[in-house]
Structure formats: C-alpha cells, structure tokens
C-alpha positions as CSV (number, residue, x, y, z in Angstrom):
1,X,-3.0,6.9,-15.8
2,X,-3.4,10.4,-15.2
3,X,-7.1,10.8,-13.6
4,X,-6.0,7.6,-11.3
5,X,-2.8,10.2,-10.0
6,X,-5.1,13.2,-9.9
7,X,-7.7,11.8,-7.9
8,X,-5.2,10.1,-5.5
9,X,-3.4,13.5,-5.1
10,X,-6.8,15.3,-4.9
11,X,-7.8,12.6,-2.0
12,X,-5.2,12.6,-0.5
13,X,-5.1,16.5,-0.2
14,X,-8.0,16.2,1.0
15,X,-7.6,13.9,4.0
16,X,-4.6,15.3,4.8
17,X,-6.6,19.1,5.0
18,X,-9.8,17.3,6.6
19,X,-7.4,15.6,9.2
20,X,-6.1,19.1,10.0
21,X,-9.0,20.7,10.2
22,X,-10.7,17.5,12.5
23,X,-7.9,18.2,14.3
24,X,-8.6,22.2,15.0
25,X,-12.2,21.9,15.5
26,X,-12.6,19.5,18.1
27,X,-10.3,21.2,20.2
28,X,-12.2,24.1,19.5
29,X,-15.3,22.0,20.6
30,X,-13.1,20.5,23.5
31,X,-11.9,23.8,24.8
32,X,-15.7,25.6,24.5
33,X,-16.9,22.2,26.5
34,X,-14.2,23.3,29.0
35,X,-14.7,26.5,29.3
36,X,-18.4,26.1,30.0
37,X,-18.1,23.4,32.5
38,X,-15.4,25.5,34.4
39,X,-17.7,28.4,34.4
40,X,-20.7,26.7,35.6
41,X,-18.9,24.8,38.3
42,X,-17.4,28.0,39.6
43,X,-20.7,29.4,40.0
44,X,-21.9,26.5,42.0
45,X,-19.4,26.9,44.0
46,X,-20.0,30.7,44.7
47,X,-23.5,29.6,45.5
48,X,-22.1,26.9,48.0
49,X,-20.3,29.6,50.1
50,X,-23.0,32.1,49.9
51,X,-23.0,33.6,53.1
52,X,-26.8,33.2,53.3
53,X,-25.7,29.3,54.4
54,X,-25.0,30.6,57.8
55,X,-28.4,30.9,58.0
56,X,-28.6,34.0,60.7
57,X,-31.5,36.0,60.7
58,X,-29.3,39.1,60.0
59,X,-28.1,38.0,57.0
60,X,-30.5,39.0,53.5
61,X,-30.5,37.4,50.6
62,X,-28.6,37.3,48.0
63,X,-29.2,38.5,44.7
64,X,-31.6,36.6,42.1
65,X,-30.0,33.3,40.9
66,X,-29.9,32.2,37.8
67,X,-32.8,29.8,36.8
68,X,-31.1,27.1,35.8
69,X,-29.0,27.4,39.1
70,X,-30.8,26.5,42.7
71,X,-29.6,24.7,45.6
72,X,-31.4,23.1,48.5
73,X,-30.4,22.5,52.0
74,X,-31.0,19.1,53.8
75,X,-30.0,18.2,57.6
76,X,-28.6,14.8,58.8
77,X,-31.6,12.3,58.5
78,X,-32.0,14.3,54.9
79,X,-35.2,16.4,55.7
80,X,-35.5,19.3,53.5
81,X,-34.6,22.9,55.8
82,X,-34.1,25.1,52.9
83,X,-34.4,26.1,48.9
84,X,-33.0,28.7,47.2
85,X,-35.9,31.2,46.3
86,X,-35.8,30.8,42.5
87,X,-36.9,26.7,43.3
88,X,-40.1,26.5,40.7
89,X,-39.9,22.4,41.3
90,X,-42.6,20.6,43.3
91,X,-41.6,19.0,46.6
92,X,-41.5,15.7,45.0
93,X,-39.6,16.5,42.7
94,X,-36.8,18.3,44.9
95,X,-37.2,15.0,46.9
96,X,-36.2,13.1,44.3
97,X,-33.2,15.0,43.2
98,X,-32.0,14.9,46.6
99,X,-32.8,11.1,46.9
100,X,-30.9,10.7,43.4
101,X,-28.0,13.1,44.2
102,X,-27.6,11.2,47.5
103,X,-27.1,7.8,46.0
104,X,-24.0,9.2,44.2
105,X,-21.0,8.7,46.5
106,X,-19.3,11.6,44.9
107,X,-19.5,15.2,46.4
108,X,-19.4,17.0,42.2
109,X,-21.2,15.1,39.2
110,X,-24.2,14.5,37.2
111,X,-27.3,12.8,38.0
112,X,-30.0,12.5,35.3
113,X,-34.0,12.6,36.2
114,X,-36.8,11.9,33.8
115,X,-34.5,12.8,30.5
116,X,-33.2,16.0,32.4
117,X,-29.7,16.6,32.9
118,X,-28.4,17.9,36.5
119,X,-25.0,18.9,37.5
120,X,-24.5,18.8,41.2
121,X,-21.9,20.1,44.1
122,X,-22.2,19.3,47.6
123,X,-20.9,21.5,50.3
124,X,-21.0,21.1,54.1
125,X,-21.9,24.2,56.3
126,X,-18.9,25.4,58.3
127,X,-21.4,26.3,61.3
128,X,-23.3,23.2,61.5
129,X,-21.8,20.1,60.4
130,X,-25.2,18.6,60.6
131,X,-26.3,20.5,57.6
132,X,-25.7,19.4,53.7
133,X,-25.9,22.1,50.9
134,X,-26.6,20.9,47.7
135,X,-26.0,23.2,44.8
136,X,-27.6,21.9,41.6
137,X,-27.5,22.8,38.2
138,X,-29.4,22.4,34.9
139,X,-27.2,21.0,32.1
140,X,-29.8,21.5,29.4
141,X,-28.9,25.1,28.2
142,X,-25.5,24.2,27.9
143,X,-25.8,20.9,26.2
144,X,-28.5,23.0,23.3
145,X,-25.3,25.8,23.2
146,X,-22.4,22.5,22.5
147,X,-25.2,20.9,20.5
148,X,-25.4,24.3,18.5
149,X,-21.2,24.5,18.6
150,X,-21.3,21.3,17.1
151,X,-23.6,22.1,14.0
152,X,-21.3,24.7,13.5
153,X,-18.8,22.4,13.7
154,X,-19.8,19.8,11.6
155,X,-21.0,22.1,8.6
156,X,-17.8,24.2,9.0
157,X,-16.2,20.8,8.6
158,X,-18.4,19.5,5.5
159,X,-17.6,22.9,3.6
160,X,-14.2,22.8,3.9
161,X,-13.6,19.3,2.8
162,X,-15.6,20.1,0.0
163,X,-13.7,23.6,-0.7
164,X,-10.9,21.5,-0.5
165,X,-11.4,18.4,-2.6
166,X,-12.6,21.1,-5.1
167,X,-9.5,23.4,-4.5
168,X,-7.3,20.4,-4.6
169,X,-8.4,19.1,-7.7
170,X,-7.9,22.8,-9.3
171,X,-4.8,22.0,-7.6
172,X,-4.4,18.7,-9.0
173,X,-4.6,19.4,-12.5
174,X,-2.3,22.6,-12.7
175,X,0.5,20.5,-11.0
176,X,0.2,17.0,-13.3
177,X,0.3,19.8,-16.4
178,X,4.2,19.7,-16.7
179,X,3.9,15.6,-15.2
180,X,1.8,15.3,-18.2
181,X,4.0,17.3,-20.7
182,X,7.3,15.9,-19.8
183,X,5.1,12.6,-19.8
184,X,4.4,12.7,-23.5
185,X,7.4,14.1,-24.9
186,X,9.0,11.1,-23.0
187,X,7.0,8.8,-25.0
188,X,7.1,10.5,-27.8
189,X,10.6,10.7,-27.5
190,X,10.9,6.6,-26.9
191,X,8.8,6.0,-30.3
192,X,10.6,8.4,-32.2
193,X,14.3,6.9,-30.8
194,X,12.5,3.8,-32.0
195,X,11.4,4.7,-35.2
196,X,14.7,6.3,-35.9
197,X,16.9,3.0,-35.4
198,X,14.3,0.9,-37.2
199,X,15.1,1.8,-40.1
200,X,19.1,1.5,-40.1
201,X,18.9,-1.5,-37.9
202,X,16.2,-3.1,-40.8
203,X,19.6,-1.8,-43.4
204,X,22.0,-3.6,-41.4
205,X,19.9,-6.8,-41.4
206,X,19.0,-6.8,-44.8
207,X,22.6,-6.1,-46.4
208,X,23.8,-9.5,-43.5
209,X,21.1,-11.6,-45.1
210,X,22.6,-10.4,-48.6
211,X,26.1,-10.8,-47.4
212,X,25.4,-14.5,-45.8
213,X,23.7,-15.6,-48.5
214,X,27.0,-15.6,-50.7
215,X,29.3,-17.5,-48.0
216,X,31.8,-18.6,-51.0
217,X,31.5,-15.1,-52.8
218,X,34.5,-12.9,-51.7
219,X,34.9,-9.7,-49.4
220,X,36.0,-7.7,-52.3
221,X,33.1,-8.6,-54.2
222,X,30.2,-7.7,-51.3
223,X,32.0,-4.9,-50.6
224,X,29.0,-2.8,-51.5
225,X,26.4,-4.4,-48.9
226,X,29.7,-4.0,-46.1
227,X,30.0,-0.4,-46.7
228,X,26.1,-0.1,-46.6
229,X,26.4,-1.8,-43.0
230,X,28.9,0.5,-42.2
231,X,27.4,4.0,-42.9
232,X,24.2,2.6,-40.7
233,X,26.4,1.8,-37.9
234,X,27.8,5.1,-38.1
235,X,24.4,6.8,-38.7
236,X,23.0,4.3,-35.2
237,X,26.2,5.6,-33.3
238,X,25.4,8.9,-33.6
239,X,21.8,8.9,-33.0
240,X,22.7,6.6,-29.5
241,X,25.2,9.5,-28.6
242,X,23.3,12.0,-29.2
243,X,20.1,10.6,-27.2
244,X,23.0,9.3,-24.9
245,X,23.5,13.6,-24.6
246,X,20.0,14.4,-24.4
247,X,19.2,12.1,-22.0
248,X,22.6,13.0,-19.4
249,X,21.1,16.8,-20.0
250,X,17.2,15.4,-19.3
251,X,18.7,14.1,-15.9
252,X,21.3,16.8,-14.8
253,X,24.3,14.6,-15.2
254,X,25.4,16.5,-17.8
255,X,28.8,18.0,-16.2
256,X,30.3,20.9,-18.4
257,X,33.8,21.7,-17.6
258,X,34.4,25.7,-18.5
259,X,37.6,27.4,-19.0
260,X,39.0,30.5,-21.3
261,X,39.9,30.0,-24.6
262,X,39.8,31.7,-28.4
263,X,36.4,31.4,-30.0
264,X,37.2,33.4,-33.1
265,X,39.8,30.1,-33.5
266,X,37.2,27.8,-32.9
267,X,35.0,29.5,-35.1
268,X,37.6,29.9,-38.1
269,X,38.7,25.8,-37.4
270,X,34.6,24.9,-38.2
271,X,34.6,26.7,-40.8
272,X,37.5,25.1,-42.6
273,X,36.1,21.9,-41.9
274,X,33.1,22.3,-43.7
275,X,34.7,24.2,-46.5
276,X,35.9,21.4,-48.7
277,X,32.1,20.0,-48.4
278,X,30.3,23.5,-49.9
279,X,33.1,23.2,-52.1
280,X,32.0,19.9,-53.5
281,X,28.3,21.4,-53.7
282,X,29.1,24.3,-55.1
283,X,28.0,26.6,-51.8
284,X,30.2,29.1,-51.2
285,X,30.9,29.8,-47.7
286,X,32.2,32.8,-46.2
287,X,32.6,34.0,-42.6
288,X,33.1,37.7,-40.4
289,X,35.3,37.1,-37.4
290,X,35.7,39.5,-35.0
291,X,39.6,38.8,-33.9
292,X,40.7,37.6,-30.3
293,X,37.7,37.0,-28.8
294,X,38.1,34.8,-25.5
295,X,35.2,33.2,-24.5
296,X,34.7,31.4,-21.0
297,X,32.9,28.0,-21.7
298,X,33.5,24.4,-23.3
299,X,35.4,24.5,-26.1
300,X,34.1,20.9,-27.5
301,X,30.5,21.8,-26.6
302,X,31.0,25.2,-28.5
303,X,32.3,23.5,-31.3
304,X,29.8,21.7,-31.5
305,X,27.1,23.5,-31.9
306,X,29.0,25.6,-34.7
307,X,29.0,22.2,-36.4
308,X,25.0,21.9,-36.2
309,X,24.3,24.6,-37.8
310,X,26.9,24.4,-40.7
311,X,25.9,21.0,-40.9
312,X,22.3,22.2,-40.7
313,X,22.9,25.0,-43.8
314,X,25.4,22.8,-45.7
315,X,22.1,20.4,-46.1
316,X,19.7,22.7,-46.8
317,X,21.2,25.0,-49.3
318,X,21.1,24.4,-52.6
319,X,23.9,24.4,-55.2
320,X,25.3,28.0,-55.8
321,X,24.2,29.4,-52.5
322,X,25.8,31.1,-49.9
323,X,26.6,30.6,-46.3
324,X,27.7,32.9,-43.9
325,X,29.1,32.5,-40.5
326,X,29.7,35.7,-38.4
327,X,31.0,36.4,-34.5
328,X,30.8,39.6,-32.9
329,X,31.7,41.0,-29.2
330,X,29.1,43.5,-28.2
331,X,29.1,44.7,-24.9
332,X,29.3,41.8,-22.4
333,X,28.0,39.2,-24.8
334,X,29.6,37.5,-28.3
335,X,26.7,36.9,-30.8
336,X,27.5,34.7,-33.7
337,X,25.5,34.1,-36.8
338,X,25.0,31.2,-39.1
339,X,22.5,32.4,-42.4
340,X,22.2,30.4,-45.9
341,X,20.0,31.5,-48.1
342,X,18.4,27.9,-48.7
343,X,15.3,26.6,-48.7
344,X,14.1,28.2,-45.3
345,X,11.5,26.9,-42.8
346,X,7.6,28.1,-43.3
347,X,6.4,30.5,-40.6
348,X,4.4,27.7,-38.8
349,X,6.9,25.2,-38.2
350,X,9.4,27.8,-36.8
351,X,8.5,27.3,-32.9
352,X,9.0,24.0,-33.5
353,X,12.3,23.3,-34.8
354,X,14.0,22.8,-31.7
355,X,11.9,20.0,-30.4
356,X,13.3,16.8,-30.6
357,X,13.0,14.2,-33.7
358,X,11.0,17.3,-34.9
359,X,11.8,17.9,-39.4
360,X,10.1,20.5,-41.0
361,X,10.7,17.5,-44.2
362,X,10.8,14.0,-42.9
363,X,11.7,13.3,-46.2
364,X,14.3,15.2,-47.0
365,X,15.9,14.7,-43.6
366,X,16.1,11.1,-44.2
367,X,17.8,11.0,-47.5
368,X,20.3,13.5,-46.0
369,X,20.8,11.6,-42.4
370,X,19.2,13.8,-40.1
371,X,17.8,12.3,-37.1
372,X,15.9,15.7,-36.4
373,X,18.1,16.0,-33.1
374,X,20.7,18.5,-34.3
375,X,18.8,21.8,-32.9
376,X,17.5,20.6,-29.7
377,X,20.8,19.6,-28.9
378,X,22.6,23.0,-30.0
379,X,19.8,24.6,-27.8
380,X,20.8,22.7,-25.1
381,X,24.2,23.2,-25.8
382,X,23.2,27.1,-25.6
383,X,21.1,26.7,-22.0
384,X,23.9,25.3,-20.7
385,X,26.2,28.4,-21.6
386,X,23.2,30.4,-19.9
387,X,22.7,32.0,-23.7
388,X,19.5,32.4,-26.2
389,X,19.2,31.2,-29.6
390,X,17.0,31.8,-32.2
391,X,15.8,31.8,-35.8
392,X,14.8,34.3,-38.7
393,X,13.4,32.2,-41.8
394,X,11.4,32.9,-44.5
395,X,10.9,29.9,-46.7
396,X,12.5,29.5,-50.1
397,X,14.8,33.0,-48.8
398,X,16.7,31.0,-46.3
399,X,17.2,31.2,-42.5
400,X,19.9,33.0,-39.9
401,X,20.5,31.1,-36.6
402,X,21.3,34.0,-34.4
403,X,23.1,32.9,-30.8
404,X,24.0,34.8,-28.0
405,X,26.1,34.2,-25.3
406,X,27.1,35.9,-22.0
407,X,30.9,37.0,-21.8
408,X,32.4,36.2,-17.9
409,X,35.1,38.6,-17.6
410,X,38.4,37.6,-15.9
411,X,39.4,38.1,-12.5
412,X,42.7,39.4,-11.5
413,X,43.9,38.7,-8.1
C-alpha cells in the first residue's frame, strides 16, 4: 500500500518538476535560437546597405567580413558583377547559390546546397535598380552552437529529473512517515476496539443462550445470567463512548465549551465519590486542596479526568494503601496530583501508558474492566486544556500522575 503511494507521489513529483523544468529550458533554447537569428539577420542587413554597393570608385572597402558572411552582386539577366572579397567559393559554386537563392520567391530565407545550410537577404541598390545584392550567410556555426545549447539542455534536463525522482523519493518517504504512523495505530486501534467488544459481546451471547434455553424457568430464577448481560452492556457502553470521544478528538469535532468555575469543588466532589469504594478496600484516601481556586475550562471534562486517575489508583492499590489527591495554584498554572502507593508501572512501559488499548497487565486489566483507554483519554482531556501530564512510577512503590494546567486570568471591562 505504502510503496504503491510513494512511488506515485515520487512520479508524480517528478513530472510535475520535469514539466517545469521542460518548460524553462526550451524557452531558454527558444530565446538563444532568437537571439542568434536576430543577430545574424542584422548583420546581413548592415552588409546589404554597405555603402560599398554604390559602387563609386571613391568609395574603399569596408572592413574584413566575417567568413561565414559574403554577398554577391548580380545585374538584371543575373550575371555575376561583384563578390565580397572574403568569397573563397568557386564560380560554380556561387552560380549555383545564386541560381538556388533565385528560385525562392522570398526576398529573406534559407536555401540548402549539397548538405550546407545558407541564410539569405536580398537587397536592391538604391542607384541602380538594375542591380540585385544578395547577402548570404552560413548557418553551420550557428546550428553546431544550438546543437551544443541543446546537449546542454538535454543533460541539464536528464540530471535534474534524476535529482529530482531521487529528492522526491527522500521526499516521499519523510512525508508518508506520520501517513504511515497514524496508519497503523488506526488499525491497530480497529483490532484492539474489536478485540475489546469480543469478549463482552461473546458474555452477552452466551448468558441469552443460557437464559433461552430455560423458556418456562422464571426471571427470578435466571436472574444471575440477566445481571451478567447487564454489567457487559454497561462495560460495551462505555468502551463505545469512549472510542465515540476518541474518535470526535481524532477528527477535531471535539467542541469544548470553557467557562469559570471552582476546581478545588470539583476536586473535593471526586474525591467523595470514590471514598466509599477505598473504603470497602480498605485504601485510605486522603487529599490537599488548595481553597478557591477558579479555573477557566470544562467542568465535566475536568471531572473527568480526576475520575481516571482515582479510578486508575483505586484499581491498582492494594488493600491498606494510600491515595493521595492534591491541587495547588503556583504562579499562573494549578498543578494537581494523584499518587497511590500500589503496584506501580516498570520503567519500560512508562512511555507507553498513554497509548490507546495499551495495559502494562492485560490480565489484570481485564478482571478489573479496564479497556486500557482511561489515560489516553485523560491526556486528551489535558491537550485540550493546553496542559502537560505526566508520570513518576517505580514498580511495586507506586506511581504520582502529576498534571498541569494553565490559569486564564479574568478580564475586567
């Protein structure tokens, strides 16, 4: 999947740059052509109104002309009256330009003689009509400097597609690194959703088999296999909400509505509603709230993440342990605590813990009901308050989830 994408974004690249670059060097190509033709036909025509076609006696020659430039003079029945002095060519063979050139109706184009190129300008002498100046010139050093321009060109043209497939494919790779990422924990998010309702789903259909199977037996009396249907629709509703959360974050639809109000309340209310459950396992639980402290956010979202991680310490502390949940106000930000001094996470697992589906003990997890997305949604929970959280553990010592949050001051009008 992933080669197919980079080498159609690499290819593509690179048509896309070779197009550009096709582009830029042929009307560098066009423009040198151009320029060249321009200057050689303005030359010819210098050479046309030279004044030395008045052909006085006073008059002297001009300066050398250039070899590849010469011009020849014909009268009206086309005899041959003058050459330029740089003419190297044998009569015949200035005959036969002159037959050639005269065949051509035009007064400025090319005529081509035994493989040689000619350019050609015709110009009538202002003191005698009957004469016909013909100024020709030799294309062949120009077409060996294009034909040069060209090589240029072309190799120019090879290297940079192949710079460019090569660069692109650099490219490529760098940019399907986070496709590829986001990829994979997509899937791996799909099979671990999957996984997870498996095995309440395979509850649920097991306890309806047990329940149908006694049609004449009564409620009362099946009332076991109900409640076990129950508590894994319960434990299937939460896991769809929270993937239903995860997935509204994923996608930005996640819409948090902020306003004031009392954390340390908040706080205190958690607390209380965990207390009668470290109660029952003989955890003690004790807390260090800082008093009035307003905090700009969402009060459910807050809320919730305090559960998580009392949740989170309630099931990993063992009987006569401690918990201890703590909020302070320090300078612009409110940092609140949440340590047990339970089983802990190893070292190696501790960059990990906030992945989703991710248990440092599938095992344990699933006899106490976690789904393994409790701390990837508190973090989320956190980025969206624009805060940090993280973890101190050291296993079988127990672990402090430490959390801080930026303070918005209000504004008085």
């Amino acid at each position: 999947m992933f080669n197919g994408l980079r080498l159609k974004l690499t290819l593509t690249n690179t048509i896309v740059t070779g197009l550009i670059f096709l582009f830029l060097l042929s009307g560098v190509y066009i423009v040198m052509q151009h320029s060249i033709s321009n200057q050689s036909e303005k030359m010819m025509r210098a050479i046309a109104s030279n004044d030395r076609f008045r052909y006085s006696p006073f008059i002297t020659r001009a300066r050398p002309l250039d070899p590849n430039y010469f011009f020849v003079v014909v009268d009206s029945v086309g005899n041959i009256v003058d050459t330029s002095p740089n003419l190297t060519n044998s009569h015949e063979e200035i005959y036969a330009l002159v037959d050639k050139t005269m065949e051509v109706g035009q007064d400025f184009s090319y005529i081509k003689i035994d493989g040689v190129s000619f350019r050609f300008l015709k110009s009538y002498s202002n003191f005698r009509n009957d004469l016909l100046k013909i100024v020709f010139y030799n294309t062949q050093p120009e077409s060996q400097m294009l034909k040069k321009l060209l090589t240029v060109i072309v190799t120019i043209g090879i290297i940079t597609v192949l710079i460019t497939f090569l660069a692109s494919l650099f490219m490529a790779n760098r940019a399907l690194i986070p496709v590829r990422q986001s990829w994979e924990r997509q899937r791996d998010f799909v099979a671990d959703a999957s996984h997870e309702l498996r095995t309440p789903l395979a509850v649920v259909q097991t306890n309806l088999e047990l329940v149908m199977s006694n049609k004449e037996d009564t409620v009362e009396n099946q009332l076991h296999w109900l409640e076990n249907i129950k508590a894994e629709n319960a434990r299937m509703t939460k896991l769809v909400n929270d993937l239903l959360f995860i997935a509204r974050s994923d996608a930005g639809e996640s819409q948090v509505e902020k306003a004031y109000f009392p954390l340390d309340i908040i706080c205190k209310e958690t607390i209380i509603s965990f207390k009668l459950l470290c109660d029952g396992n003989n955890v003690n639980i004790i807390d260090d709230i800082e008093h009035d402290v307003n905090f700009y956010g969402n009060e459910t979202r807050i809320k919730q993440l305090i559960t998580i991680l009392l949740d989170n310490a309630v099931k990993y502390t063992p009987s006569g342990g401690q918990i201890k949940v703590s909020l302070k106000q320090i300078d612009t930000n409110v940092e609140i605590n949440v340590s047990d001094t339970g089983l802990g996470i190893p070292k190696e697992h501790l960059n990990k813990i906030f992945e989703r589906f991710y248990r440092v003990d599938s095992s344990r997890s699933s006899t106490s009901g976690g789904t393994g997305l409790g701390l990837s949604i508190a973090k989320i929970i956190v980025n969206e308050h624009h805060g940090h959280i993280s973890v101190n553990s050291v296993s079988g010592q127990g672990s402090c989830f430490h959390i801080t949050l930026p303070l918005k001051k209000k504004t008085h009008h």
